[in-house]
Every structure is written in C-alpha cells, then in structure tokens.
N, C-alpha and C positions, 0 to 999 in steps of 0.2 A: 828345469822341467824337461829340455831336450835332452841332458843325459841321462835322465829317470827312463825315456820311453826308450833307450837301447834297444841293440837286437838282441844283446843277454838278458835283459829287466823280460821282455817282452816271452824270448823261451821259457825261462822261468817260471810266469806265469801261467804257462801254457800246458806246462807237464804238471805244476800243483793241481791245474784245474781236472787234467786226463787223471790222477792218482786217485783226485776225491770228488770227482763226476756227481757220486752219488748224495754227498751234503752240500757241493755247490746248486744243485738242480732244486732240492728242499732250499736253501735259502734263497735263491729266487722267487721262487714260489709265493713263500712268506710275504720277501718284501715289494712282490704283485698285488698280492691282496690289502694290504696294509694300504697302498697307494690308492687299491680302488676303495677302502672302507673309506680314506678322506675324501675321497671324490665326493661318495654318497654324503654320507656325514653334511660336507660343506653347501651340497646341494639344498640337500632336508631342511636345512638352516635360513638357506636362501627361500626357499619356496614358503615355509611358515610363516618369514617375515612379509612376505608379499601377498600371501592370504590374510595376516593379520591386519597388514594395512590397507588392504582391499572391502576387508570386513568393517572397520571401520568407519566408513564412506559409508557403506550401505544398509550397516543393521539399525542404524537410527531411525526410530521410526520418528511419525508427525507427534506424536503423543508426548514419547519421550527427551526432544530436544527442545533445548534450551539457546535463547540469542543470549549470546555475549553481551558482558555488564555493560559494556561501551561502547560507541562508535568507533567502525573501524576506518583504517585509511588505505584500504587493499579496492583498487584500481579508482583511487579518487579522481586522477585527472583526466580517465577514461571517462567516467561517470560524469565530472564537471564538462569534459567538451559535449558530450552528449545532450545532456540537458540544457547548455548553454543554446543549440544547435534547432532541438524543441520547442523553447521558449520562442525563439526570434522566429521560428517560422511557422510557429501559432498565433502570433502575433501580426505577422505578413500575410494570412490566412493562405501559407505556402503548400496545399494539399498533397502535393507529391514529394515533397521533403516529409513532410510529417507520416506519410505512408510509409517512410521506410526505416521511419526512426522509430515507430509507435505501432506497431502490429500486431492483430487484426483490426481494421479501421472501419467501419459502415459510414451506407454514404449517412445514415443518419445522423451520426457523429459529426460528419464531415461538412453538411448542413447548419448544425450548429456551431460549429464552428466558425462558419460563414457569418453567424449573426452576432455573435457576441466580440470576435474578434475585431469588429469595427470600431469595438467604441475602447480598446487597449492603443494606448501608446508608445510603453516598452513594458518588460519584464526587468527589475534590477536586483542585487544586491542576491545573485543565487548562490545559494550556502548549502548543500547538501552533506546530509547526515545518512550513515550506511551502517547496515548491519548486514552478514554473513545470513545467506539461506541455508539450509539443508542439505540442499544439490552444493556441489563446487558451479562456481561461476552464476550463482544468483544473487541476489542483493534484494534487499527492503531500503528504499530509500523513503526518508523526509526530506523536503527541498524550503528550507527557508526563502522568502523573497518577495521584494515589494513591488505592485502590480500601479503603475502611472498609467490614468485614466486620461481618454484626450479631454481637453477644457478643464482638465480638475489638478488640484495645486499640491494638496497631500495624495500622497502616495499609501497604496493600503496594503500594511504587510497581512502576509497568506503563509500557508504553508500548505504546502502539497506534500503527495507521495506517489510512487511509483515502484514497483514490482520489474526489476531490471533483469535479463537474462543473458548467456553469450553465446550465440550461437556455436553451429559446427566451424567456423575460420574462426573462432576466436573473438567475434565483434558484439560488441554488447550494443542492445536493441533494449526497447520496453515493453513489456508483455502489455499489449493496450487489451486483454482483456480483464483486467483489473486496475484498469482506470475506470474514476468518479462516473464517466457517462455508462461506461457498462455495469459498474454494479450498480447503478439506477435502473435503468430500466431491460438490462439482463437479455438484450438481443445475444451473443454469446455464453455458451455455459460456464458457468465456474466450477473449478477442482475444489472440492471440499477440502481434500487436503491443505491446496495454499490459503483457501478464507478460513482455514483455522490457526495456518500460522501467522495471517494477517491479523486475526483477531490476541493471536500472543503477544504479537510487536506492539500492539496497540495498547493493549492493557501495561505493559513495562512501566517503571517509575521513570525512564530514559526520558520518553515521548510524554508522556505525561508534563515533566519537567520542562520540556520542548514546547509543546500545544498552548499551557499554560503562561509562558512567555509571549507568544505569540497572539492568542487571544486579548494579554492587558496592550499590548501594541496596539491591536486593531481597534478595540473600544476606545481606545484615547484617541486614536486618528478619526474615527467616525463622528466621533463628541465633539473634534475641534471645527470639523469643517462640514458644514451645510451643505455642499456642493456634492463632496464625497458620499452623504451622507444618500440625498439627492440620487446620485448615481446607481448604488449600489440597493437601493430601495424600492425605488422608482424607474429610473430611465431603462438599467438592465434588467428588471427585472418583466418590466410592460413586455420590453423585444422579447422575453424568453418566452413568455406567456403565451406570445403572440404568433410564435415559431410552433412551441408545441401544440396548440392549437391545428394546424399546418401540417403538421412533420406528420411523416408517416407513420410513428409512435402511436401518437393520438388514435389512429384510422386502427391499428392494430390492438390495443388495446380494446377501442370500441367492439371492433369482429371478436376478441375474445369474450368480451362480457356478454354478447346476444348469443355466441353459440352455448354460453351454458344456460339460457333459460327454456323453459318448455313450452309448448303446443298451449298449454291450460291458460297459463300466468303472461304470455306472451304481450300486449299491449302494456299491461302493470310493470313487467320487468323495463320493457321501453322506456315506460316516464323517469324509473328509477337509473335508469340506464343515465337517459340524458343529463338527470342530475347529477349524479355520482361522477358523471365524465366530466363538466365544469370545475367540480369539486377536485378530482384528482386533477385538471388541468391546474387551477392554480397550484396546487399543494405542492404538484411535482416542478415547478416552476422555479414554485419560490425556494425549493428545495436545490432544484439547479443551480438557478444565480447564486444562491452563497456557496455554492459548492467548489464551480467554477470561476468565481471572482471573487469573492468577500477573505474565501479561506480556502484555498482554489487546493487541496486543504487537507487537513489533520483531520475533519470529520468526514473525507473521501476514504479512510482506510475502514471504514462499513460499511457493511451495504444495508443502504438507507432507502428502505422502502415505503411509501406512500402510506398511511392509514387516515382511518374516518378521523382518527383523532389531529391527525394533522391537518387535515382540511378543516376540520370544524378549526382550530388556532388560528387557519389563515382567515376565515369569516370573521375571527372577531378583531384581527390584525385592521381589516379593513373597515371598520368599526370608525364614526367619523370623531368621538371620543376617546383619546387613549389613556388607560388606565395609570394611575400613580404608582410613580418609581420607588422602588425604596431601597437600601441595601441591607445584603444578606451575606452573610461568611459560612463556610461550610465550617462544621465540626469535625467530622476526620475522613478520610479516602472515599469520595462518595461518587456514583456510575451518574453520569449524564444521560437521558435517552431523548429520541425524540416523539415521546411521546407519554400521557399520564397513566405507563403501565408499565410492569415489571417484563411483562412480554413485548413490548415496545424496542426499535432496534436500538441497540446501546451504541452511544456518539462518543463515547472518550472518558478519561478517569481525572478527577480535579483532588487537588491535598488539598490537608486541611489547612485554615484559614487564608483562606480562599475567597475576596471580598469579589460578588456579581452584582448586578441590578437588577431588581425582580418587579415581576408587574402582575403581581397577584397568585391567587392561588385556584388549584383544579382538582379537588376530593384531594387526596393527601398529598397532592403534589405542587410544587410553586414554579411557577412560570421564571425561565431566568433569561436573560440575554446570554448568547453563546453561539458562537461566530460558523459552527458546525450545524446547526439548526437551521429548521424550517426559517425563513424572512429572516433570521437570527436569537432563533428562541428553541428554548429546549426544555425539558422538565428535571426536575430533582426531588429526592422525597424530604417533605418540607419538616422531618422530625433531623433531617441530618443536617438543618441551615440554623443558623442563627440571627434572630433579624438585628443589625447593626445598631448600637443606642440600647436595647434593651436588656 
C-alpha cells in the first residue's frame, strides 16, 4: 500500500485527473447524489417504520380491541409485591401506605376501612391473574385469595380485581378509582372508556373460568362452617350497615334525593325519602360486605348499583323464615345480575352445567346463591336453569 501511494502513482494521478477534469467532475457528481439518494432512501424507511409502530399503539380504539386469550406474565412480580404490600396494609388499617399504593382514596373509603378491617386477620394465598390494557403499562388484574377472619377457623376464598397503572418513573400504582368502593357509590367519576373494557375482561370465558372456581370454593367454605357463615352474614355485615348509616355517604345521598323533590309534593317525598334511605341503607350494605369480604371480588369488576329490586331481596332475606333450597344447573352461558331485570347490573357469566342453590323464584326469574350478589344472592332467568332431579 506504501508503494501504491508513490510520488509517481500520485503525479499520475493527477495529470489523468487535469486531462479529463471534465468526466471526473460528472462522475463525482453522480456518485454525490447516489450517496444522498440512500441517505433519503434509508431514512424514509426508518421513519415509516416508526410511524407504523407508533400507529399501532394508538389506532386501537376501545371498540376495537381485544384482551389476549390468556393471562399474561409481563410485570408479575411488580404486580405481586404490589398487591402483596395492599393487602397487609389493608389489613393493618395502614391509611398512609394504602394512599400511596391505591389512588384516589376519600376519607370515605378510608372510613370504611377503619370498620371492616378490624374484624381481618390476614389476606393469604394471593395469586394474581393479569391481562394487558390498551395503554402500554396498564393491567386488568384478578387477585385470587383467601381472607382469615379473627376468631373464625375457615378461611374464605374471594377474588378481587384491580385496574393497575405505571406511572411517569415507571412504578405501578392501582387506579383506586375503579375499585369495588368507588364503583359503588361513584364519589369519583368513571372513564366510560375503561368500564367498558372492564366490562370486556369480565364478560371473557378466562374470568368466567376463574370466578366460577372460586364461587364453588366459597360456598363450600361457608356450608362447612357456621362461624364463617356467622361472620360474613351477620357480624360484618351489622358493622357495615351501621357505618353507612354514619358515613357521610348516607348524608349525601339523603341531600341528593330532597334536592330533587318539589315545593308541591315536599312532605310526601319526605316519608318516601326516609323509607327509600333505610332501604338503600341495607341494600348497599349488604352489597358491600360481599363485595369487600365474601368476594372482595370478581363481582367488584361492575358497577353494582343499588335498586328497589335489591332492597326489596334484602326485606325478604331478613324474613324470620328462610325459604327451601333446592338445586339448579344452568343449561348453557347464562348472565347473572343482581337484580329480576334484564336492565338490572350484570354481576358475571356462569357455563353451562353449572350446579347453584336456589331459593325460589321472582316472575321469571330464580333466586340463586352467588357470592357477587346482594347478602350472596343474585338472579338468573329461570328458563336458562334446570332444577336438579328433574
């Protein structure tokens, strides 16, 4: 290579270039433009692909997307210290822990909290089940796990869920406006968009599969033990009653229902007032307690709203005769609600042969045990069951 670049090689060069100036200057030229054309070229290329996969992310709408067939396992053990972290200091009724793991939080929440968290003595056995949101870094979780009540011996499996997000550093938090308390009684507003991909994950054969596990768990632990049974019936359901009663809820509720009556009807609205407000006291009560302890839960991924029809179920709950059990098998994919109406909120999807225990029937609908329901009952249409023996 050093005797290539000579001072001869090098004159050489230098007078072919002076002789033909004029086609070495065109083929420069050339091979300038040729250079810049892959510049461009590689560029164009570059930038498509960054739009394409930029587009991707974002043209999905809510309509259009679909959750993966399966649970996933993308930041499971982000998700498990998280909930693990939850649990224990819901448990410890640890308010400032729980503020920072579960945001937005009202003190109302955080009240109730106070009340019911007295009578837990751990959270065990937490198993969570994830599926991919729409956004990057959002999650739909199920949380399998069994809830040890103090003085009580079975332990009662629940399944929750939780609408998980990551913030701006990267740390994943729980969007607590989409926890069980708020979509109960809707102090925070909800994004249509996410309570309709809530109501996607819910509806899936996944959860379904999931819930349905879960529920024959719980009715076998509540059958076996009187204590449990006791607990989850009675003892927490009184304190919840007796909170909302109390709780600023209550009081708010009440100022909404007077401000919509009129001048005319005003004393009439009153009576109906005071009764309606007992009425939705227990109803929402007893809709609580199972929500946050029985199935603390698979029937919290709806928002389960209060109706006459559920109050009227709780009057007859407390009925000092309870009506004869019998069993019932669904005939094929049939919608749960909690209530005997097709406009009634829908609590969850059962397959078919599907053995419940039912305690009668309400126009064409049969009352069933179901761990997502008011006190633990819900409706089905009673042409979709079949009663067990016959």
């Amino acid at each position: 290579m050093k005797d290539f670049f000579n001072k001869e090689t090098l004159d050489n060069i230098k007078r072919f270039c002076a002789e033909n100036k004029k086609y070495v200057g065109v083929a420069g030229v050339l091979v300038g433009l040729i250079l810049i054309l892959i510049v461009v070229v590689a560029g164009g290329n570059n930038g498509r692909q960054s739009n394409t996969e930029a587009g991707s992310q974002t043209e999905i709408s809510v309509k259009d997307f679909e959750f993966e067939k399966d649970y996933t396992n993308d930041a499971k053990d982000d998700i498990s210290t998280l909930l693990a972290d939850y649990y224990k200091a819901y448990v410890g009724d640890d308010l400032d822990t729980l503020g920072k793991l579960a945001t937005p939080m009202s003190d109302n929440e955080k009240s109730y909290i106070g009340v019911v968290s007295q009578y837990y003595e751990s959270v065990n056995d937490i198993t969570p089940y994830t599926k991919n949101g729409l956004k990057k870094g959002t999650y739909f979780v199920s949380v399998k796990n069994s809830i040890k009540f103090t003085g009580v011996d079975t332990q009662a499996p629940t399944l929750d869920f939780f609408y998980i997000e990551t913030d701006k550093d990267g740390k994943l938090f729980i969007n607590n406006v989409y926890s069980n308390f708020n979509r109960t009684y809707c102090e925070n507003e909800l994004d249509d968009d996410i309570m309709e991909l809530i109501s996607k994950y819910t509806a899936s054969s996944e959860f379904a599969d999931l819930h349905e596990g879960v529920q024959k768990a719980y009715e076998q632990a509540v059958g076996s033990d009187a204590n449990l049974k006791t607990m989850l019936e009675t003892t927490l359901t009184g304190a919840i009653k007796q909170w909302y009663t109390s709780s600023g809820i209550a009081n708010l509720k009440k100022s909404d229902a007077d401000t919509q009556t009129t001048e005319a009807d005003t004393q009439q609205a009153d009576d109906a007032s005071q009764s309606g407000d007992q009425q939705t006291t227990d109803a929402n009560a007893g809709q609580t307690a199972d929500q946050q302890t029985t199935d603390a839960n698979a029937g919290q991924t709806t928002d389960q709203q209060t109706t006459d029809t559920n109050a009227a179920n709780q009057q007859t709950a407390e009925q000092p005769q309870a009506p004869a059990e019998y069993q019932v098998v669904t005939k094929d994919v049939v919608k749960v609600r909690d209530g005997a109406s097709t406009d009634a909120k829908e609590l969850g999807l059962l397959k078919e042969q599907v053995t419940l225990t039912a305690y009668g029937t309400e126009g064409d609908w049969t009352i069933v045990s179901y761990s997502a329901g008011t006190n633990g009952r819900a409706y089905i249409k009673t042409e979709n069951l079949q009663t067990v023996g016959q």
